[in-house]
C-alpha positions in Angstrom: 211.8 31.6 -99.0 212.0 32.6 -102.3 212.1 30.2 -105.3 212.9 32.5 -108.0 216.0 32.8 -109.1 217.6 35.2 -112.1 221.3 35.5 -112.2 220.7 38.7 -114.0 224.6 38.3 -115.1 223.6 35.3 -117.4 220.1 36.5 -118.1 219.0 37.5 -121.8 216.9 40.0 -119.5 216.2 43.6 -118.4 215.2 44.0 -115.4 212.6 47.4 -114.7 210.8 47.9 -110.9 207.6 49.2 -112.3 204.3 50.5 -110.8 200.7 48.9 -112.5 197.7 49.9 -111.9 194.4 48.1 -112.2 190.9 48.7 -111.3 191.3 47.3 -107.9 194.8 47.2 -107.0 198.2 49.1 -106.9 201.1 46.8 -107.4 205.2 47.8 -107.5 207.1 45.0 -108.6 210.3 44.0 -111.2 209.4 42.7 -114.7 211.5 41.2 -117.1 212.5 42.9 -120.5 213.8 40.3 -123.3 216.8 41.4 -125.0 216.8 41.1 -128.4 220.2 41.2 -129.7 221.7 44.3 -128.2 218.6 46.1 -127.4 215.9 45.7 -125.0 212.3 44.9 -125.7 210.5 48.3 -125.3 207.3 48.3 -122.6 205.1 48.9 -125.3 205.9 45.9 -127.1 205.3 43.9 -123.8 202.1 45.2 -123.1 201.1 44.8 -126.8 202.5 41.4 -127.5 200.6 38.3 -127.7 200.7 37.5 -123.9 198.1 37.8 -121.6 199.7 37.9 -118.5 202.7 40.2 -117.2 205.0 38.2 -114.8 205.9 40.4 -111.8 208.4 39.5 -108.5 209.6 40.8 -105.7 205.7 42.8 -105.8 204.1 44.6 -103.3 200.2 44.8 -103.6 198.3 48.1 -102.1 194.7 48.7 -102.4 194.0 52.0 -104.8 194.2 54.3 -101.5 198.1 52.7 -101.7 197.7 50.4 -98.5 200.1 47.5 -98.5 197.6 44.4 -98.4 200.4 41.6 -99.1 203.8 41.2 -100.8 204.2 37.9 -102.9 207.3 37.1 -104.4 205.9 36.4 -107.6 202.1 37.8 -109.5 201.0 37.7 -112.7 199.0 40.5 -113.8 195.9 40.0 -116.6 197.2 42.3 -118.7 193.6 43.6 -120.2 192.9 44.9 -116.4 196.0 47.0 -116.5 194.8 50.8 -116.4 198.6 52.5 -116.2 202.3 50.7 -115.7 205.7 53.4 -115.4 208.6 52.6 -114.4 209.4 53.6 -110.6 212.2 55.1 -111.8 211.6 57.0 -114.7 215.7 57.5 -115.0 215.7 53.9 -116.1 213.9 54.8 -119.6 215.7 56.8 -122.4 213.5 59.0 -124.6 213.8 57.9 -128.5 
């Protein structure tokens, strides 16, 4: 069962599927974007903020060969041991 729960209609949120990579692991999951008045936090900003972990759900976790090991419903990812993140989708981000 899954314990998290985001009415994304009420949510002051973006939500991306993204794919991270680490030294170790492969993981494709949904983060959450803040919005800040009418615009969403940028990706940079998250990975450059003063946070040390990136909250991921609905993740699936494949060794580096992209083997499916297990699929939590929630990780958080150190985010010094983060080697690439893009979104799944790359339609979801606009070029400024």
């Amino acid at each position: 069962m899954n314990d998290i729960n985001i009415n994304e209609s009420n949510s002051h949120a973006e939500v991306i599927r993204v794919i991270v990579i680490t030294n170790t692991l492969q993981l494709e999951g949904e983060i959450y974007l803040t919005r800040v008045g009418k615009s969403t936090r940028r990706l940079t900003a998250l990975l450059h903020s003063d946070k040390d972990f990136l909250a991921m759900t609905d993740v699936t976790v494949c060794d580096r060969s992209g083997n499916p090991v297990q699929k939590p419903p929630f990780l958080q990812v150190n985010i010094k041991h983060i080697e690439a993140l893009w979104p799944s989708d790359p339609s979801t981000f606009k070029a400024d």
